[in-house]
C-alpha positions as YAML, in Angstrom:
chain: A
units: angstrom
residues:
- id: 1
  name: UNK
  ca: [-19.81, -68.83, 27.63]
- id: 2
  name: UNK
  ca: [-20.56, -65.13, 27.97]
- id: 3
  name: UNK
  ca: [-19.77, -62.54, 25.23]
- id: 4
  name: UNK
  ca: [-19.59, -58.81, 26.97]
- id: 5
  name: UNK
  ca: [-19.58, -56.50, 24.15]
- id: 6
  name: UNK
  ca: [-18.11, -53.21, 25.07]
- id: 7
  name: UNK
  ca: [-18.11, -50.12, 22.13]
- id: 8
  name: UNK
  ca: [-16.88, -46.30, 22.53]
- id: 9
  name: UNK
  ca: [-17.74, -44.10, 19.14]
- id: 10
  name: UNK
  ca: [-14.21, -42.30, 19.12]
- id: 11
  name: UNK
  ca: [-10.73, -43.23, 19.78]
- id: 12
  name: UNK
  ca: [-11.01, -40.97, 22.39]
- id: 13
  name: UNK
  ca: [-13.57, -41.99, 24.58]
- id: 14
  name: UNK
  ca: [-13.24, -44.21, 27.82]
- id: 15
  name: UNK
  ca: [-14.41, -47.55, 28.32]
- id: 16
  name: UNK
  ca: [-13.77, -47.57, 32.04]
- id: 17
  name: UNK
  ca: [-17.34, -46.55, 33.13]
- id: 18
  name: UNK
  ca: [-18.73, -49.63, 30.73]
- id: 19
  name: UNK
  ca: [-16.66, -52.14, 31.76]
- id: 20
  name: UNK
  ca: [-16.93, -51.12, 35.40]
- id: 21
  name: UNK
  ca: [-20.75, -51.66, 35.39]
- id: 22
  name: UNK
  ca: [-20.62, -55.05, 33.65]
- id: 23
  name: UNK
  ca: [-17.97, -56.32, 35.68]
- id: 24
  name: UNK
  ca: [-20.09, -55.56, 38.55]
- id: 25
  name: UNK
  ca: [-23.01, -57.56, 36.67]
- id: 26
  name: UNK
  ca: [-20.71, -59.88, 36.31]
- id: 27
  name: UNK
  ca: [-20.18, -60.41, 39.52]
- id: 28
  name: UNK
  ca: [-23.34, -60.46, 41.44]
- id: 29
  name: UNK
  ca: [-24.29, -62.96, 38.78]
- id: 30
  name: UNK
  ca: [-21.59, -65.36, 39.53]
- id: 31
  name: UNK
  ca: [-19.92, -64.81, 35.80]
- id: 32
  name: UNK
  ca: [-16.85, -66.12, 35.87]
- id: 33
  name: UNK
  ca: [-14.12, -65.57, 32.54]
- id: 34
  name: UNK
  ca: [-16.30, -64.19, 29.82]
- id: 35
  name: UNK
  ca: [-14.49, -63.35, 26.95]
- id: 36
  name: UNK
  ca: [-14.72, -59.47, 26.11]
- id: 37
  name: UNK
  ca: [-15.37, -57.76, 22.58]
- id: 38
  name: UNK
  ca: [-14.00, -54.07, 22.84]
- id: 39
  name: UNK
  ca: [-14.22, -51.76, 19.50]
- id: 40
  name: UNK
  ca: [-13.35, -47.81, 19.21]
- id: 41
  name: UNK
  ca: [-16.04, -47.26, 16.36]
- id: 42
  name: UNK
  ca: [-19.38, -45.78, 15.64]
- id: 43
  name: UNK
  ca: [-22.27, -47.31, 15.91]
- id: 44
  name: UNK
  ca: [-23.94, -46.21, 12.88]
- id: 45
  name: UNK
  ca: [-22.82, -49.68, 11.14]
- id: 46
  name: UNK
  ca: [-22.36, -53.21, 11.79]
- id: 47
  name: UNK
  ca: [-18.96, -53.20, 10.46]
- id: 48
  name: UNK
  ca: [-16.44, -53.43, 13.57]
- id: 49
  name: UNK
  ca: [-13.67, -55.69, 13.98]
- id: 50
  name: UNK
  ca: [-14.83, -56.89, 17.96]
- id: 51
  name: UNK
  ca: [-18.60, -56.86, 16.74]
- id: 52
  name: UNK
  ca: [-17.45, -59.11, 13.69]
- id: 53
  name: UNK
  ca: [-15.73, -61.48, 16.18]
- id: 54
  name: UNK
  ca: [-18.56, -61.66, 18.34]
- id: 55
  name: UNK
  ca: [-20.61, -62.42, 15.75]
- id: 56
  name: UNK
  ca: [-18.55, -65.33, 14.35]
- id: 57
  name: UNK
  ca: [-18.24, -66.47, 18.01]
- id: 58
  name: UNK
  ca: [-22.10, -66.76, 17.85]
- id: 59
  name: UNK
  ca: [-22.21, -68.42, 15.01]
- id: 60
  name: UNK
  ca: [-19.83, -71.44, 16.17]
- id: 61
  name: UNK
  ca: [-21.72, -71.70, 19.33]
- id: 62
  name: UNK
  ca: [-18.99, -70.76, 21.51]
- id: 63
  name: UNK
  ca: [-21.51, -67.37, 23.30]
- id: 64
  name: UNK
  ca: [-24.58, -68.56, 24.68]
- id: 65
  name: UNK
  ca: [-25.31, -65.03, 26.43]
- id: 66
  name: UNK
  ca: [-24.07, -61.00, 24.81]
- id: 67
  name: UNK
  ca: [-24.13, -59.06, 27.62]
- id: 68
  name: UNK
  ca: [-23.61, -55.08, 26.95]
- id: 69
  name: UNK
  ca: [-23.61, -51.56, 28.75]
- id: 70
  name: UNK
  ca: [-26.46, -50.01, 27.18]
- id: 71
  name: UNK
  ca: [-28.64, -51.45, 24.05]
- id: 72
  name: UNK
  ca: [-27.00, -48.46, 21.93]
- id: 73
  name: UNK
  ca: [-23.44, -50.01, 21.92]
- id: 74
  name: UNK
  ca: [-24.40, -52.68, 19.80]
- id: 75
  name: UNK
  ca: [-26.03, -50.19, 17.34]
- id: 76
  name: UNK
  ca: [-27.35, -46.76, 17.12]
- id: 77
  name: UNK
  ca: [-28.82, -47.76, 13.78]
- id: 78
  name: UNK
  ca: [-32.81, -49.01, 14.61]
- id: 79
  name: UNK
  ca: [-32.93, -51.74, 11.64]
- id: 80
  name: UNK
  ca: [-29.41, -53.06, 12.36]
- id: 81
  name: UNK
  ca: [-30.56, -53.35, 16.23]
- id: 82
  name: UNK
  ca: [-33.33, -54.92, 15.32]
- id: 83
  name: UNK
  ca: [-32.06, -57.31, 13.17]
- id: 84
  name: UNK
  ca: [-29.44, -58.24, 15.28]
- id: 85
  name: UNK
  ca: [-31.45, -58.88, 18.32]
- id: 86
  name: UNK
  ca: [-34.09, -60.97, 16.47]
- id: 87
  name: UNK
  ca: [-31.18, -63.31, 15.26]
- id: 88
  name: UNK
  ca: [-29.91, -63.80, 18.42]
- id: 89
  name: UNK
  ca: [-33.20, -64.21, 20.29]
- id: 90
  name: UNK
  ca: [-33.94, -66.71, 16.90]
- id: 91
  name: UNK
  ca: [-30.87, -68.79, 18.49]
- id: 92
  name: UNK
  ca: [-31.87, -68.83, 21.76]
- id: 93
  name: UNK
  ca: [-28.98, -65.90, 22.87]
- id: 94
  name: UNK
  ca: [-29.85, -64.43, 26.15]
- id: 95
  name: UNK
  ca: [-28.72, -61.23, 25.52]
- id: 96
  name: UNK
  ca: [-28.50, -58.39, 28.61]
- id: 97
  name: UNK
  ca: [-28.02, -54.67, 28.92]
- id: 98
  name: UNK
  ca: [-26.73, -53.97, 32.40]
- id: 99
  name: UNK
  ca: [-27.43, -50.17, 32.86]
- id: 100
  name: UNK
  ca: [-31.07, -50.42, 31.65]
- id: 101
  name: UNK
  ca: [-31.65, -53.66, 33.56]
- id: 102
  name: UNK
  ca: [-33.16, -55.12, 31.29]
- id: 103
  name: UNK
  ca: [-32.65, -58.65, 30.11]
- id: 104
  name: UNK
  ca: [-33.77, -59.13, 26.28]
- id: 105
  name: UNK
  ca: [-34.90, -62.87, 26.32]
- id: 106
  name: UNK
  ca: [-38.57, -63.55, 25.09]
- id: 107
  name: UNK
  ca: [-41.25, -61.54, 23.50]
- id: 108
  name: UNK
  ca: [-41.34, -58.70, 26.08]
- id: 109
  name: UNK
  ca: [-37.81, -58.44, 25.82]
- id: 110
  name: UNK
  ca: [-37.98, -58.13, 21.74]
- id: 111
  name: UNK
  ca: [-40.58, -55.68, 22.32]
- id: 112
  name: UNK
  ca: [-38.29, -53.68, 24.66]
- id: 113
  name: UNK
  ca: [-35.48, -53.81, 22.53]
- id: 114
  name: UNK
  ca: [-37.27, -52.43, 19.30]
- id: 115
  name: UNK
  ca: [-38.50, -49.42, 21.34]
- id: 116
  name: UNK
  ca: [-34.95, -48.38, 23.03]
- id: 117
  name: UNK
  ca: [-33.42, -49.38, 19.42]
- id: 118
  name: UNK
  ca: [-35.78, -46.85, 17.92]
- id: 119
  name: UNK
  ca: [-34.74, -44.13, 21.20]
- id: 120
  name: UNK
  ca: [-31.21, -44.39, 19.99]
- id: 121
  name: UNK
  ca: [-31.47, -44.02, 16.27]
- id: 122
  name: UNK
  ca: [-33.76, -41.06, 17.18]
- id: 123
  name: UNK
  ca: [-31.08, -38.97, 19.72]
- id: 124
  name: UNK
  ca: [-28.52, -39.97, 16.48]
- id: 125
  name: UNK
  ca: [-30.88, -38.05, 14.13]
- id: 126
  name: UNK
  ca: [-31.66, -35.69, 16.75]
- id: 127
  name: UNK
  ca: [-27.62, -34.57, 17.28]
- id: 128
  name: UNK
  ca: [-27.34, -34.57, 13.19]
- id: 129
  name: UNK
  ca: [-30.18, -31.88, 12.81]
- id: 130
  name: UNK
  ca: [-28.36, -29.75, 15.64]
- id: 131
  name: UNK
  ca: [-24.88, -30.09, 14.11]
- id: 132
  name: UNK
  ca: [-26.18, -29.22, 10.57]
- id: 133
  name: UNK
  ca: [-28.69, -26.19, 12.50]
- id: 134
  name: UNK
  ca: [-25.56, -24.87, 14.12]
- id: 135
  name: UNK
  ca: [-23.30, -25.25, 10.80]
- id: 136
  name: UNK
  ca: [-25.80, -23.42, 8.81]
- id: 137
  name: UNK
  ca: [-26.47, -20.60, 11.63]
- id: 138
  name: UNK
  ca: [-22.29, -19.69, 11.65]
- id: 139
  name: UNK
  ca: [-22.40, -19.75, 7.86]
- id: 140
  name: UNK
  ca: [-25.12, -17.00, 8.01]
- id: 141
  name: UNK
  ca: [-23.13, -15.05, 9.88]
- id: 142
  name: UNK
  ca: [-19.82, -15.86, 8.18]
- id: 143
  name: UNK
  ca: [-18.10, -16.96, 11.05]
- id: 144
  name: UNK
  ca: [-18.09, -20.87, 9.66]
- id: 145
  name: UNK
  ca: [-14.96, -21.72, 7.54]
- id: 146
  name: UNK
  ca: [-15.19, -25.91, 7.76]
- id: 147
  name: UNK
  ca: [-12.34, -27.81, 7.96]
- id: 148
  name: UNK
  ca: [-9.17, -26.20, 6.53]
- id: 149
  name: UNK
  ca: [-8.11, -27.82, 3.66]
- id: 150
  name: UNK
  ca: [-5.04, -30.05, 4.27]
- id: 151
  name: UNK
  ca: [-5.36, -30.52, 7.83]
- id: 152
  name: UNK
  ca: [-5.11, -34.49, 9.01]
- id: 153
  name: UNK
  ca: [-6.81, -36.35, 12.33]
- id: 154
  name: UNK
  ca: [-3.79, -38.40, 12.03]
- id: 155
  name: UNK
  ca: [-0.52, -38.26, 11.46]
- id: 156
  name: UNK
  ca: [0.56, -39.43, 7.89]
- id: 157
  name: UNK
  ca: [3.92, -40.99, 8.63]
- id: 158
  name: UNK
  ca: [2.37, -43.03, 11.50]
- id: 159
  name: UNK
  ca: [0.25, -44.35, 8.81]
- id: 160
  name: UNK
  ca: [3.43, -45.06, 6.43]
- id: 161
  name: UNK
  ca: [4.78, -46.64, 9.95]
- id: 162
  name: UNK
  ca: [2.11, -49.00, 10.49]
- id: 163
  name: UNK
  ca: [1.76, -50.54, 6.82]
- id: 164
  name: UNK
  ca: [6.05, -51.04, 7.37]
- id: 165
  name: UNK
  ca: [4.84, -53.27, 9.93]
- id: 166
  name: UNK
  ca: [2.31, -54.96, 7.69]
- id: 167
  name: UNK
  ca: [-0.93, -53.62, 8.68]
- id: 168
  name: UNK
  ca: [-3.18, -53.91, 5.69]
- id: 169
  name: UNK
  ca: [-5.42, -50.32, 4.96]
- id: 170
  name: UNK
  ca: [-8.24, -51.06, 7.10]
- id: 171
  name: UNK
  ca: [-6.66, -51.95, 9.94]
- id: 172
  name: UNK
  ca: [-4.39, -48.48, 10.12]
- id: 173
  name: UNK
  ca: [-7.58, -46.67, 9.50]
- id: 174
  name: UNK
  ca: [-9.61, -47.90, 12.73]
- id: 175
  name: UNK
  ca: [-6.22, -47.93, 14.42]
- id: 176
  name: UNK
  ca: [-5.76, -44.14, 12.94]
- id: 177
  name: UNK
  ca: [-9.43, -43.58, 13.30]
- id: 178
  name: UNK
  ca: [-9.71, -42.79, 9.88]
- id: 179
  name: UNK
  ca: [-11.89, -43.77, 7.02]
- id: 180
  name: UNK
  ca: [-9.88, -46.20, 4.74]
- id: 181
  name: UNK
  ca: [-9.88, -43.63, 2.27]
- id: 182
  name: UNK
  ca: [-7.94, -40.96, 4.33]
- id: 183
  name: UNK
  ca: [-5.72, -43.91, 5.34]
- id: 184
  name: UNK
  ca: [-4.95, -44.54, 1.65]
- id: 185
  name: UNK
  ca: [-4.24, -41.09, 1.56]
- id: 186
  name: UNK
  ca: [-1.88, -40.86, 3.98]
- id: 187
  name: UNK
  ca: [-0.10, -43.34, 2.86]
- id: 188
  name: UNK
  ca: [0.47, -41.65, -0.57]
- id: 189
  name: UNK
  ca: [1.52, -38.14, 1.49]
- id: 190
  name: UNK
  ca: [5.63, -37.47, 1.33]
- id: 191
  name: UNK
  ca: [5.36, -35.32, 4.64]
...
């Protein structure tokens, strides 16, 4: 069976363009019902609820090959990448990223991997030192407030709304896309 893992960093993004391009992969390489792992979370960690199931879905044998957009939707993070790819190459995964063309399978492809892995984690440190660059440039010239205090991403009673239907606090915070700590916080708000 073939596990397409598809991952956008914000709530807001698209997965269209992904899932296009592996569909097309799909396709050409006669690929017929692969089960699909979509998450709406950053890539900075390995804890997502679609990554988690694809994980567990390795581990019972049921995916035999993880095919993905781009290397950097599995993980922005070069150790976790890493890590990740060496245990599924250790089990004999054939694992594919269909916009790089490349196909991760044996030593080349390890080799591959750990250099794109380390590309990624790089343009992630690389946007951090602009952001914080940019911050401190408007605070210099006193035009940079931050985030006013009490404003929300979310709205609290559609927080209070989802835990009447039973959600438990992590799941209204990715479905909030919120840390569970602003979720909790909602949830305590009376507005």
């Amino acid at each position: 069976m073939v596990g397409v893992y598809v991952r956008v960093s914000t709530t807001g993004q698209n997965i269209d363009g992904q899932k296009a391009e592996i569909e097309r992969w799909l396709k050409g390489n006669g690929v017929e019902g692969a089960r699909w792992f979509i998450d709406k979370a950053s890539g900075t960690n390995l804890a997502r609820p679609a990554f988690e199931r694809l994980q567990a879905a390795i581990f019972h044998g049921e995916i035999k090959t993880v095919v993905c957009w781009k290397l950097d939707r599995l993980s922005r993070s070069l150790r976790d990448g890493i890590n990740v790819l060496a245990d599924w190459c250790e089990k004999g995964l054939r694992v594919v990223a269909v916009s790089q063309l490349i196909d991760f399978n044996g030593a080349l492809g390890k080799m591959l991997a750990a250099v794109l892995l380390g590309i990624a984690e790089m343009e992630q440190e690389v946007r951090r030192e602009r952001q914080a660059a940019g911050i401190a440039a408007a605070k210099a010239k006193g035009v940079y407030l931050g985030r006013r205090s009490g404003t929300t991403k979310a709205i609290p009673a559609r927080a209070r709304e989802l835990r009447g239907h039973g959600l438990e606090v992590g799941e209204i915070a990715r479905s909030l896309g919120v840390s569970p700590r602003t979720a909790f916080r909602y949830l305590e708000t009376n507005d």
